[in-house]
mmCIF file of the N, C-alpha and C atoms, coordinates in Angstrom:
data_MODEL
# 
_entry.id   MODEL 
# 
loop_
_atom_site.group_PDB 
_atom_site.id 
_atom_site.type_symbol 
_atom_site.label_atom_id 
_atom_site.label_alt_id 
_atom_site.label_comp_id 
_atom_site.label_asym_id 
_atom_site.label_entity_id 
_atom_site.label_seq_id 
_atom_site.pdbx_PDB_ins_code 
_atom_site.Cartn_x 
_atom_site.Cartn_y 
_atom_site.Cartn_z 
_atom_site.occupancy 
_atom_site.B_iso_or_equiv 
_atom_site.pdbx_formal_charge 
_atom_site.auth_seq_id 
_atom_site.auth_comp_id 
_atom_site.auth_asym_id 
_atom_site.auth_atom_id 
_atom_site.pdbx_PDB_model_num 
ATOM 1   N N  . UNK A 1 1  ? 14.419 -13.352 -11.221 1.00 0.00 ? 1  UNK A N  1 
ATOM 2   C CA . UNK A 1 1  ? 15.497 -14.013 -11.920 1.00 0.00 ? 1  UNK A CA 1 
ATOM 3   C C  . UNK A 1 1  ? 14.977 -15.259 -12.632 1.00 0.00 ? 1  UNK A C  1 
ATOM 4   N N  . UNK A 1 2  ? 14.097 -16.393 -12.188 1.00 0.00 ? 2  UNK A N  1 
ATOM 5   C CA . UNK A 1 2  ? 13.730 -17.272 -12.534 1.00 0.00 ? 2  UNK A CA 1 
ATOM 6   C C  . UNK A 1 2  ? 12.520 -17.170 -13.394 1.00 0.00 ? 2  UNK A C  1 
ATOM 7   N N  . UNK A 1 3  ? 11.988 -15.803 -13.221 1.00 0.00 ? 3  UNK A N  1 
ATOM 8   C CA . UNK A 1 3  ? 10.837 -15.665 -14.251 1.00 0.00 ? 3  UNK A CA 1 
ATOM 9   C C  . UNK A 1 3  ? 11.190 -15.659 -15.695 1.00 0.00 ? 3  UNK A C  1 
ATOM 10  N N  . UNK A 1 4  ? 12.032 -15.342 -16.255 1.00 0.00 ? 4  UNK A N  1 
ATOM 11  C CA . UNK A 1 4  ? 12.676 -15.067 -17.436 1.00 0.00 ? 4  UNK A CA 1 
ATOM 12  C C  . UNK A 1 4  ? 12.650 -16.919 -18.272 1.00 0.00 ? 4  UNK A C  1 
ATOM 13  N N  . UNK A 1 5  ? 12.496 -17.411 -17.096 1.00 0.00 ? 5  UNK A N  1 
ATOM 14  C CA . UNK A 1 5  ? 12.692 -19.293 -17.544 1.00 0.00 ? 5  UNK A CA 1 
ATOM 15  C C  . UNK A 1 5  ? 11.468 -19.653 -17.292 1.00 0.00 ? 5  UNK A C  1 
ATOM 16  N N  . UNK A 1 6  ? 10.416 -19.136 -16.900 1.00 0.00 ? 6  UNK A N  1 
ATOM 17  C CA . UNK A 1 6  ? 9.203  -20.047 -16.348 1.00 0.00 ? 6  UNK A CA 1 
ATOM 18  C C  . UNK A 1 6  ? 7.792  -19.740 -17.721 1.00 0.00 ? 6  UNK A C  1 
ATOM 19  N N  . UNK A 1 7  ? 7.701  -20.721 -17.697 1.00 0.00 ? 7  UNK A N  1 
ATOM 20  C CA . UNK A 1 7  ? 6.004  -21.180 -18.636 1.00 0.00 ? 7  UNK A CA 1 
ATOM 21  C C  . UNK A 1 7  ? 5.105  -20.410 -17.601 1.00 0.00 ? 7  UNK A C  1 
ATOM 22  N N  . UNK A 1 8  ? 4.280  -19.892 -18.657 1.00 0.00 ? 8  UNK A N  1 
ATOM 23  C CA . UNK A 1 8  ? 2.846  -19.393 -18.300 1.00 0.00 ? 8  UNK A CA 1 
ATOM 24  C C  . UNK A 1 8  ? 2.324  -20.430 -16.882 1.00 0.00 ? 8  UNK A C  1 
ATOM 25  N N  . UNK A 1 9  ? 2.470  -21.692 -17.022 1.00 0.00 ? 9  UNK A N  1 
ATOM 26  C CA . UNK A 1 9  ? 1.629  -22.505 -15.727 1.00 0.00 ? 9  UNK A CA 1 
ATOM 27  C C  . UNK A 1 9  ? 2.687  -21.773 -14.595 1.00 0.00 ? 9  UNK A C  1 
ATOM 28  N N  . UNK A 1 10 ? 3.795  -21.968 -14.554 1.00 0.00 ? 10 UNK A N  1 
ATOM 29  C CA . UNK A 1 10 ? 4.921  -21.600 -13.573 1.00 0.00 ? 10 UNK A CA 1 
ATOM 30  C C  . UNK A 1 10 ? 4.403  -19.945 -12.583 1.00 0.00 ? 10 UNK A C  1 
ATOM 31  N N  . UNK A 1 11 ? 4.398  -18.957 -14.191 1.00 0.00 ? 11 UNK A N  1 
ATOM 32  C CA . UNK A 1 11 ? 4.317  -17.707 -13.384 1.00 0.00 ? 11 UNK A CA 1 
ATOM 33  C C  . UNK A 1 11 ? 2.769  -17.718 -12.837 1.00 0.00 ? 11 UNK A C  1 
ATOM 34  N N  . UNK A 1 12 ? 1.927  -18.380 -13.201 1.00 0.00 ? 12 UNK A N  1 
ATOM 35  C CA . UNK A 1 12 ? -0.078 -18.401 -12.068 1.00 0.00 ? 12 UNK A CA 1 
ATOM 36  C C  . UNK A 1 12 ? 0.789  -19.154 -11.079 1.00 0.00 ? 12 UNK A C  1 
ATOM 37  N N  . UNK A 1 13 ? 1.545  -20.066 -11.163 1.00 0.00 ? 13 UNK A N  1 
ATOM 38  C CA . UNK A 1 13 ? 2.010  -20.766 -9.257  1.00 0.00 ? 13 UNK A CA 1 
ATOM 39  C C  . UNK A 1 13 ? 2.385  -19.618 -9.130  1.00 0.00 ? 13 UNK A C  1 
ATOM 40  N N  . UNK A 1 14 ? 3.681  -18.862 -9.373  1.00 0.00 ? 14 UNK A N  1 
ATOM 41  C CA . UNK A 1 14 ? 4.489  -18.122 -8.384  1.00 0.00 ? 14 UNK A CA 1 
ATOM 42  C C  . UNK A 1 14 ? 3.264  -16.277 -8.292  1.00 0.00 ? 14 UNK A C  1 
ATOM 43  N N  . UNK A 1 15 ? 2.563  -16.775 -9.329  1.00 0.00 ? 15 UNK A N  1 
ATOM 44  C CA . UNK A 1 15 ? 1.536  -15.489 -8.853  1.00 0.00 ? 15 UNK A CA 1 
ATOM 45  C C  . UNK A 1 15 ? 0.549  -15.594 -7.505  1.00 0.00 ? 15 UNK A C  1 
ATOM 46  N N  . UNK A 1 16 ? 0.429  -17.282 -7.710  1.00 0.00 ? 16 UNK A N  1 
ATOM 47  C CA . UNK A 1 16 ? -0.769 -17.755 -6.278  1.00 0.00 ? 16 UNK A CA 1 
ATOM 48  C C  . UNK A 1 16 ? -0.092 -17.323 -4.989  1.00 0.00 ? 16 UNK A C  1 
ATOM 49  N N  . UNK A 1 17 ? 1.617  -17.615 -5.172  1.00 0.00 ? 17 UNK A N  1 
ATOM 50  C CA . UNK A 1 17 ? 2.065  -17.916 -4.284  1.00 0.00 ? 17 UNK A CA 1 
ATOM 51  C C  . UNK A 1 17 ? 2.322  -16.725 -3.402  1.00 0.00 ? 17 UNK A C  1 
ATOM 52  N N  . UNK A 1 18 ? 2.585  -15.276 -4.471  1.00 0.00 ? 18 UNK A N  1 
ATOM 53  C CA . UNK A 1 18 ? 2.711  -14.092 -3.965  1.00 0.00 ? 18 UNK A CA 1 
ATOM 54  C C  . UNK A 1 18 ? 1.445  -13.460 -3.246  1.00 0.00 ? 18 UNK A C  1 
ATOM 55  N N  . UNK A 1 19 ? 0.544  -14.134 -4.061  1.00 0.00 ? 19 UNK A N  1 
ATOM 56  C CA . UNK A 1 19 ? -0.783 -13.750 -3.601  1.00 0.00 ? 19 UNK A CA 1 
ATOM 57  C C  . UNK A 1 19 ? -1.037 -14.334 -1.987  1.00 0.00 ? 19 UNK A C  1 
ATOM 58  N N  . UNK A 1 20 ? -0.856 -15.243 -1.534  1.00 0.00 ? 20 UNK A N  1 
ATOM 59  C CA . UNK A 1 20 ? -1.109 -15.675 -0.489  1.00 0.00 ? 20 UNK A CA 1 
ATOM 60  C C  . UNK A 1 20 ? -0.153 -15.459 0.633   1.00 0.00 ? 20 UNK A C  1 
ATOM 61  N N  . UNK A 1 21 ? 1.043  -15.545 0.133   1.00 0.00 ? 21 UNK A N  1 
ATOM 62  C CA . UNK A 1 21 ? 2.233  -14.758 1.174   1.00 0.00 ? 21 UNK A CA 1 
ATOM 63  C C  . UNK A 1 21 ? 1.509  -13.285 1.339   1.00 0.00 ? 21 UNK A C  1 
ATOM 64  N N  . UNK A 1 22 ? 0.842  -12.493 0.459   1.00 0.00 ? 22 UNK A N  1 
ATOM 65  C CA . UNK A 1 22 ? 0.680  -11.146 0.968   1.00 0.00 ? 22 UNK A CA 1 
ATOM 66  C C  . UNK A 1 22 ? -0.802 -10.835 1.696   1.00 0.00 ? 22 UNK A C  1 
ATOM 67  N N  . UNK A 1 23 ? -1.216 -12.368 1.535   1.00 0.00 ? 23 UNK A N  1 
ATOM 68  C CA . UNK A 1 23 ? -2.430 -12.294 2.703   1.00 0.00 ? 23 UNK A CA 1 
ATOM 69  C C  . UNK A 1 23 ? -1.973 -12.431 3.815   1.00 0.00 ? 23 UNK A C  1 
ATOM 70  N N  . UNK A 1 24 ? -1.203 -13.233 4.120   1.00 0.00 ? 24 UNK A N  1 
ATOM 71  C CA . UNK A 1 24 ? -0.177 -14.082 5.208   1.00 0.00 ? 24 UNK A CA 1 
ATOM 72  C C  . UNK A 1 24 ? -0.037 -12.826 6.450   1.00 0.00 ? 24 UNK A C  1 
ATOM 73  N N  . UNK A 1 25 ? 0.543  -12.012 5.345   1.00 0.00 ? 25 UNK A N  1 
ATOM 74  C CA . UNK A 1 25 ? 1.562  -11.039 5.882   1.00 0.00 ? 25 UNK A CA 1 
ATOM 75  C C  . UNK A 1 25 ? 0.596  -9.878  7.278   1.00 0.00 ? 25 UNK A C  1 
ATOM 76  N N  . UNK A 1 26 ? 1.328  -9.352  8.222   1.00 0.00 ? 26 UNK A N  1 
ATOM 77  C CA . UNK A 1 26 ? 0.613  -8.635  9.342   1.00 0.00 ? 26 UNK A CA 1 
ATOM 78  C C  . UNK A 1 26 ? 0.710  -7.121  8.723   1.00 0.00 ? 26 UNK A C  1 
ATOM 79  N N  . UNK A 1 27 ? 1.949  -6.940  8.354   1.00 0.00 ? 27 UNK A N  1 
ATOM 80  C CA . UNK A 1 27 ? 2.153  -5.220  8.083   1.00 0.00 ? 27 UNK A CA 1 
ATOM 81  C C  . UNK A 1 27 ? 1.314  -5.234  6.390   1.00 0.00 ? 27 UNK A C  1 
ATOM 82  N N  . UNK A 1 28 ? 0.583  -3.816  6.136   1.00 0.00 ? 28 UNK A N  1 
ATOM 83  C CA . UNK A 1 28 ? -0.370 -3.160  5.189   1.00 0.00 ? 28 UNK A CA 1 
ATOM 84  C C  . UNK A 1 28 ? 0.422  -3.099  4.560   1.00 0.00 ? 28 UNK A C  1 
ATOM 85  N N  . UNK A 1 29 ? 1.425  -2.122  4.471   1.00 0.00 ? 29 UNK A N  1 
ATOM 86  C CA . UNK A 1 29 ? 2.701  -1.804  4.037   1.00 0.00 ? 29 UNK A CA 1 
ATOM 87  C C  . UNK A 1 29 ? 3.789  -3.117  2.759   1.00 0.00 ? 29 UNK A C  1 
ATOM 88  N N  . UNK A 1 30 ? 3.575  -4.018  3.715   1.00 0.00 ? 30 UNK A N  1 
ATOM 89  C CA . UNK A 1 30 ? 4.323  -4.981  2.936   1.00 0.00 ? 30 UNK A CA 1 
ATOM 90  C C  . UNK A 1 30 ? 3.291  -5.916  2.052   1.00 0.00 ? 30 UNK A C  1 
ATOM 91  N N  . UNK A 1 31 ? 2.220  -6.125  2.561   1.00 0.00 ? 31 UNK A N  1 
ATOM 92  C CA . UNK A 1 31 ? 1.192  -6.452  1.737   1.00 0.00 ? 31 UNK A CA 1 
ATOM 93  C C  . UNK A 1 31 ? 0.696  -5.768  0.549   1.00 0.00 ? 31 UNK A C  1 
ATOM 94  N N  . UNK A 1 32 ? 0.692  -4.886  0.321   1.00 0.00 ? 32 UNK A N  1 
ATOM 95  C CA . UNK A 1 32 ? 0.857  -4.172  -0.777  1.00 0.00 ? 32 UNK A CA 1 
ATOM 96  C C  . UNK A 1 32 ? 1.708  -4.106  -1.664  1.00 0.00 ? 32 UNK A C  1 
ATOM 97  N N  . UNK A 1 33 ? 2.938  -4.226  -1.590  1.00 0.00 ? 33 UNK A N  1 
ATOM 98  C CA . UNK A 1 33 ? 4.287  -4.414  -2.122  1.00 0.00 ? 33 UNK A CA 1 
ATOM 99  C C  . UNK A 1 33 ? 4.173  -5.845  -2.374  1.00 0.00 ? 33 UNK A C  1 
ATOM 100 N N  . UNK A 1 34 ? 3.612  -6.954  -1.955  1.00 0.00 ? 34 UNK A N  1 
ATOM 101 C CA . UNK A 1 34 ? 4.015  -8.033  -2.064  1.00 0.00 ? 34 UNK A CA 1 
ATOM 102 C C  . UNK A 1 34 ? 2.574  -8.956  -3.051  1.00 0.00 ? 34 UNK A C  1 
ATOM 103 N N  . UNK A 1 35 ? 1.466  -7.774  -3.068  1.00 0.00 ? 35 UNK A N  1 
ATOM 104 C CA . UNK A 1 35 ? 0.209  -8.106  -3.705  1.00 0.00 ? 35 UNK A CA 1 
ATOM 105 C C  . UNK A 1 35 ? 1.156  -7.097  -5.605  1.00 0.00 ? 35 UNK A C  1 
ATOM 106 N N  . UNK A 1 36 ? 1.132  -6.301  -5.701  1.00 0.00 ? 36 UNK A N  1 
ATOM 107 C CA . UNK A 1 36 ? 1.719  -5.351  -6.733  1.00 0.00 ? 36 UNK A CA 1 
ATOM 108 C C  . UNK A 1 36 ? 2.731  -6.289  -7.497  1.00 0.00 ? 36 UNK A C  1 
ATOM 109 N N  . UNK A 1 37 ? 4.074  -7.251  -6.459  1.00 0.00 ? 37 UNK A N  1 
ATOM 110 C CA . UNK A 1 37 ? 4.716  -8.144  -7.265  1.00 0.00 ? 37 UNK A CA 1 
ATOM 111 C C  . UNK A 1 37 ? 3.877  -8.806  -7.544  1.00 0.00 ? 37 UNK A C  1 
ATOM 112 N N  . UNK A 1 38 ? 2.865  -9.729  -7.365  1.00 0.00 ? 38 UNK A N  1 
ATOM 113 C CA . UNK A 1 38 ? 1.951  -10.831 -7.828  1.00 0.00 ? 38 UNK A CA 1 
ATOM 114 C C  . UNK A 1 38 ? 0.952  -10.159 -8.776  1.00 0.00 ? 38 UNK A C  1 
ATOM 115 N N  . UNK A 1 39 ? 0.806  -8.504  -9.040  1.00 0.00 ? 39 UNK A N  1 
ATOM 116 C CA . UNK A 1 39 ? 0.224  -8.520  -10.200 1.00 0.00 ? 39 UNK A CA 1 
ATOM 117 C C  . UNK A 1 39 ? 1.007  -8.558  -11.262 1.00 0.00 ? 39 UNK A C  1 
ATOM 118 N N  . UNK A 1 40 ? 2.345  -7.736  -10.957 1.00 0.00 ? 40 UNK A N  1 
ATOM 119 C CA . UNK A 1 40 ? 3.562  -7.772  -11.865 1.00 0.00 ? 40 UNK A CA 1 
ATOM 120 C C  . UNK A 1 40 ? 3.514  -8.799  -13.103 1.00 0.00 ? 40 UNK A C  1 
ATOM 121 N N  . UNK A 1 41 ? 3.957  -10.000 -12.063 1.00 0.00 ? 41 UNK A N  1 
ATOM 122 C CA . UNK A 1 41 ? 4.025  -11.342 -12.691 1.00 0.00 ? 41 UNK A CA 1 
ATOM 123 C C  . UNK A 1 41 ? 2.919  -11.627 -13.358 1.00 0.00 ? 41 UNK A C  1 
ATOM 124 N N  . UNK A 1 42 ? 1.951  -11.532 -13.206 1.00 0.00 ? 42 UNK A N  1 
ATOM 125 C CA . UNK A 1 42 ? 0.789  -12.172 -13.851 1.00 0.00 ? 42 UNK A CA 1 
ATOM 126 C C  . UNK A 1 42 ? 0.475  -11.419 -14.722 1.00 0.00 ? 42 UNK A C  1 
ATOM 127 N N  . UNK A 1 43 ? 1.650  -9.979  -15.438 1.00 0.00 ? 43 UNK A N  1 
ATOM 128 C CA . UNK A 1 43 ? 1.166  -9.326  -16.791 1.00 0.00 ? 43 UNK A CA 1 
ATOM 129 C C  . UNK A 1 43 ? 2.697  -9.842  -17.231 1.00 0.00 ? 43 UNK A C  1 
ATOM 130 N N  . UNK A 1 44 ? 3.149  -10.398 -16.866 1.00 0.00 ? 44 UNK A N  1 
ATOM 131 C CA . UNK A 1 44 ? 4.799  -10.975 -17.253 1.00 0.00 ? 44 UNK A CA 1 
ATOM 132 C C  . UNK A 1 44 ? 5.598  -9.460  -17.377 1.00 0.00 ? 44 UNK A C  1 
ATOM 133 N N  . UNK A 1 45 ? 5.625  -9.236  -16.240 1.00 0.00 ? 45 UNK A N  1 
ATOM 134 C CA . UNK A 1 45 ? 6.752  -8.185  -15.794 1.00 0.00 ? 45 UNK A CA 1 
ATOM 135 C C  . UNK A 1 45 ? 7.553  -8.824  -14.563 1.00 0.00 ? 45 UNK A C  1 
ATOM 136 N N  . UNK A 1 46 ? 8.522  -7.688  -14.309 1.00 0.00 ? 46 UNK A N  1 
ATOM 137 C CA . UNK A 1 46 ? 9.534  -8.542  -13.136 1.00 0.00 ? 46 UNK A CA 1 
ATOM 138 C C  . UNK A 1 46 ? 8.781  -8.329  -11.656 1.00 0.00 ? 46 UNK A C  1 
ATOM 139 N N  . UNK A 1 47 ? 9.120  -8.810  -10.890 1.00 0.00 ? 47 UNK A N  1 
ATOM 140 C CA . UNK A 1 47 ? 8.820  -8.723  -9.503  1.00 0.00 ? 47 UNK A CA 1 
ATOM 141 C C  . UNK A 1 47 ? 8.920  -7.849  -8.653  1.00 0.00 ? 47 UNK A C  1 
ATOM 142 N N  . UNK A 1 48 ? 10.019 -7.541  -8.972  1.00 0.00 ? 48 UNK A N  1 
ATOM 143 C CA . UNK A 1 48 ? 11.151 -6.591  -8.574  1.00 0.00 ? 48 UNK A CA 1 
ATOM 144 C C  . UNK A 1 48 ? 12.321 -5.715  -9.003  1.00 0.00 ? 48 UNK A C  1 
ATOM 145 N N  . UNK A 1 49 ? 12.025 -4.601  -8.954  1.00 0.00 ? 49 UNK A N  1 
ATOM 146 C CA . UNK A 1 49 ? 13.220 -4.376  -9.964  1.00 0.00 ? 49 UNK A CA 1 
ATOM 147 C C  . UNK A 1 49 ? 14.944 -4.337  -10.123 1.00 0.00 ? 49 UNK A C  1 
ATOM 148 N N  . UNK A 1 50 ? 15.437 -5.178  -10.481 1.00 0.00 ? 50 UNK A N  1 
ATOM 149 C CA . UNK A 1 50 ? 16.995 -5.828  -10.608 1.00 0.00 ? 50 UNK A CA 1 
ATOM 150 C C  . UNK A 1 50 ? 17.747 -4.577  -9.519  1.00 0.00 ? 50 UNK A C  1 
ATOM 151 N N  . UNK A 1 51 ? 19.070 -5.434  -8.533  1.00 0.00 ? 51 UNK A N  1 
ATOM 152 C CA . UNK A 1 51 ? 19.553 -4.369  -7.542  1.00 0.00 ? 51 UNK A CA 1 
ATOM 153 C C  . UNK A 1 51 ? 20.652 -5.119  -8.295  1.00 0.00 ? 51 UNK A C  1 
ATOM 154 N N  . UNK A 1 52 ? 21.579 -3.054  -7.767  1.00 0.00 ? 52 UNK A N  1 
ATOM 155 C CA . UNK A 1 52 ? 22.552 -2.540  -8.696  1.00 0.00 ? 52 UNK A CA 1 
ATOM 156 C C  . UNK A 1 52 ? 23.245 -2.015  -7.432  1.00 0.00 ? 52 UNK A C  1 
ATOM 157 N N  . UNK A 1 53 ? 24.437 -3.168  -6.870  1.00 0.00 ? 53 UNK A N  1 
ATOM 158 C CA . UNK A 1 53 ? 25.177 -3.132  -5.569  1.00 0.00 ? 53 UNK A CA 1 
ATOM 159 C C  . UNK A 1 53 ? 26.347 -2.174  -5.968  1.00 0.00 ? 53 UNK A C  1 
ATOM 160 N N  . UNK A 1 54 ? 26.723 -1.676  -6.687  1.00 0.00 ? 54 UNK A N  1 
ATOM 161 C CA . UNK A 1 54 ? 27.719 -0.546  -6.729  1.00 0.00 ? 54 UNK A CA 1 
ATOM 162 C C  . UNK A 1 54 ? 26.946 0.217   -6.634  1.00 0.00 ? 54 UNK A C  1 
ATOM 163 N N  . UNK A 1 55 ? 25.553 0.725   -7.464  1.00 0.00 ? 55 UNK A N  1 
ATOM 164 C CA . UNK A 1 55 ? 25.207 2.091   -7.234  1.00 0.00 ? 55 UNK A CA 1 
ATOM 165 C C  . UNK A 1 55 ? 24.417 2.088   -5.580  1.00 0.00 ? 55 UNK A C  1 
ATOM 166 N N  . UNK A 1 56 ? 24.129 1.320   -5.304  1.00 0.00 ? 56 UNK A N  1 
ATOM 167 C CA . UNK A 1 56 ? 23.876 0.961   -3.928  1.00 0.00 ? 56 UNK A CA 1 
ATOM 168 C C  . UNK A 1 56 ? 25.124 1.492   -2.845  1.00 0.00 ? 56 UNK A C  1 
ATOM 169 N N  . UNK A 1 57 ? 26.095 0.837   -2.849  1.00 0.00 ? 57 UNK A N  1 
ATOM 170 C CA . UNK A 1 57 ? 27.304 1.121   -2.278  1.00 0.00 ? 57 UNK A CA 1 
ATOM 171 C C  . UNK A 1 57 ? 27.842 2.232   -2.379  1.00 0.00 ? 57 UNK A C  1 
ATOM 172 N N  . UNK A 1 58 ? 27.880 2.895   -3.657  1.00 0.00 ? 58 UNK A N  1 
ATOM 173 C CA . UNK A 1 58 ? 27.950 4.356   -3.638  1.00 0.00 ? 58 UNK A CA 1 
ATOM 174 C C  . UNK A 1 58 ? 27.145 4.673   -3.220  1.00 0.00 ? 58 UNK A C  1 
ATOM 175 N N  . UNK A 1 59 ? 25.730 5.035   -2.865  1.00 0.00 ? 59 UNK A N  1 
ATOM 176 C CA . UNK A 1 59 ? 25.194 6.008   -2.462  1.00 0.00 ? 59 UNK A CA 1 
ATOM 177 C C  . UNK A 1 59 ? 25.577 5.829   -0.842  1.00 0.00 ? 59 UNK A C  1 
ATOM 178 N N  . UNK A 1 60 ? 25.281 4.385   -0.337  1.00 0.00 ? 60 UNK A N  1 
ATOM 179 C CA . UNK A 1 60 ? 26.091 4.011   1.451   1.00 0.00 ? 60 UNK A CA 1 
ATOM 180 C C  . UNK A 1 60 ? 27.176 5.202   1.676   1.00 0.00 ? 60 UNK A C  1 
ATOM 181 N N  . UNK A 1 61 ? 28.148 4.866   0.679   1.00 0.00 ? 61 UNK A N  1 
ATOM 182 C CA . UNK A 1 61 ? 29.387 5.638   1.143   1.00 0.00 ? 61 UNK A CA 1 
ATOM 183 C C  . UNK A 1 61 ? 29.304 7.221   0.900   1.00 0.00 ? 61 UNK A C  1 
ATOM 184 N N  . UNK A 1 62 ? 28.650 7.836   0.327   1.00 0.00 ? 62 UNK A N  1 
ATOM 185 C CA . UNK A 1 62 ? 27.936 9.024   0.566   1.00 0.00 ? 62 UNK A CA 1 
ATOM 186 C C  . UNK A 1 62 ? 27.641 9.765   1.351   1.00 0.00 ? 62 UNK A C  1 
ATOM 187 N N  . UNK A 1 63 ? 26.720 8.604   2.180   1.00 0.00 ? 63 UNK A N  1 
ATOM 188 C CA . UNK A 1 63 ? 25.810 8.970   3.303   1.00 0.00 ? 63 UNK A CA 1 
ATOM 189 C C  . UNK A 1 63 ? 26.677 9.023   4.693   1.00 0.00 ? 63 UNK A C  1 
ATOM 190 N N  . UNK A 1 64 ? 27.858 8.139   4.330   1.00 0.00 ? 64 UNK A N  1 
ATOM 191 C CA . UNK A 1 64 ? 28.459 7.573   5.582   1.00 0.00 ? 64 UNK A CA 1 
ATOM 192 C C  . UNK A 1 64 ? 29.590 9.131   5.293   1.00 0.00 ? 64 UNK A C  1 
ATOM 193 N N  . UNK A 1 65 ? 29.856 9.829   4.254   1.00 0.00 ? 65 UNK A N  1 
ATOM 194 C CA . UNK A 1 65 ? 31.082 10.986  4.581   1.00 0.00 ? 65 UNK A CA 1 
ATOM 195 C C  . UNK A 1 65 ? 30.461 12.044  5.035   1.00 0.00 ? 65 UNK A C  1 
ATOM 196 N N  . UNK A 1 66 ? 29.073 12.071  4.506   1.00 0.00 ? 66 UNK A N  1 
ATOM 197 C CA . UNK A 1 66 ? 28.581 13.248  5.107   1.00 0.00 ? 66 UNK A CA 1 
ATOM 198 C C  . UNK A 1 66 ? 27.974 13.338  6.533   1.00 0.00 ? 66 UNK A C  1 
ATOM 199 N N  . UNK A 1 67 ? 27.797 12.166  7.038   1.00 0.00 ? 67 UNK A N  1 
ATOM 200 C CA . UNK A 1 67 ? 27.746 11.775  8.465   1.00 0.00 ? 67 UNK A CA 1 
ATOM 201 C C  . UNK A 1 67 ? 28.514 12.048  9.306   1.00 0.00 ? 67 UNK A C  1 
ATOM 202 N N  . UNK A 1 68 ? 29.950 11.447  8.929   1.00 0.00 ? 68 UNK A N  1 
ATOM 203 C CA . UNK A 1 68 ? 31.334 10.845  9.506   1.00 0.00 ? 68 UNK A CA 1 
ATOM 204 C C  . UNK A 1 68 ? 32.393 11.530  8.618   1.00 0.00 ? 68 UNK A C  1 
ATOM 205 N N  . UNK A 1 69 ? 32.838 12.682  8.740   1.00 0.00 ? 69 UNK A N  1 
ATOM 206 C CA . UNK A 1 69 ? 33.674 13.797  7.908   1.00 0.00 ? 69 UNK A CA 1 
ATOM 207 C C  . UNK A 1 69 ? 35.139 13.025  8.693   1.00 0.00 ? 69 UNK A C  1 
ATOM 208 N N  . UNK A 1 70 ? 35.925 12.840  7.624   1.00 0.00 ? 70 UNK A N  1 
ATOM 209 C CA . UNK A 1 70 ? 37.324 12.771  8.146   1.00 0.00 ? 70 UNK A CA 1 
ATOM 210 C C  . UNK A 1 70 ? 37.747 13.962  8.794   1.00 0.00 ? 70 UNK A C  1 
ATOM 211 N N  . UNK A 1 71 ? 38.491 13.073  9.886   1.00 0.00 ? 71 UNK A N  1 
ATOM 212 C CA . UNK A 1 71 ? 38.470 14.133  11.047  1.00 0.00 ? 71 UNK A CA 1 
ATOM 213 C C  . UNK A 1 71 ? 40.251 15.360  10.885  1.00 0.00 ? 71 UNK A C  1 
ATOM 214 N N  . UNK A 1 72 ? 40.042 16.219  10.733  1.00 0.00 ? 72 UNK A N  1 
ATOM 215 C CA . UNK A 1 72 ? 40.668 17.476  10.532  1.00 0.00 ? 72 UNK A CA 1 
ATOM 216 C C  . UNK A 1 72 ? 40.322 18.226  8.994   1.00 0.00 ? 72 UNK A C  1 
ATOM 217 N N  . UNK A 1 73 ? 39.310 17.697  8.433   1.00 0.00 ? 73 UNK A N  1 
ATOM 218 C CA . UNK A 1 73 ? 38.545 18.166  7.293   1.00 0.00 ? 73 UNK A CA 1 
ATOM 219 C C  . UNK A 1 73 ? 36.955 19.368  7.694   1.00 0.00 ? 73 UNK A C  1 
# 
């Protein structure tokens, strides 16, 4: 969100910063994901890609009818 506002000096901090949180980190798994955002940024792409809480929520409620069938259906 804040990348869209930040100077070239801004996104090398928040690239260092990803970079070293994903040394930090214990799980492989998330270190990877969290090294990939810090290359992101440093070709000026997003971090992450933008979440979309309705299509999110629809798919929840999906999951939750075919789980949990109203009962005499």
């Amino acid at each position: 969100m804040f990348l869209a506002n930040t100077d070239e000096q801004g996104r090398k901090a928040i690239t260092q910063l990803l970079y070293t949180a994903s040394e930090r980190t214990t799980s492989s798994k998330e270190r990877l994901r969290i090294r990939k955002a810090a290359m992101d940024v440093d070709r000026g792409e997003r971090a992450a890609a933008p979440y979309n809480h309705e299509a999110a929520m629809r798919k929840y409620q999906e999951e939750f009818k075919k789980n949990y069938p109203e009962p005499g259906k």
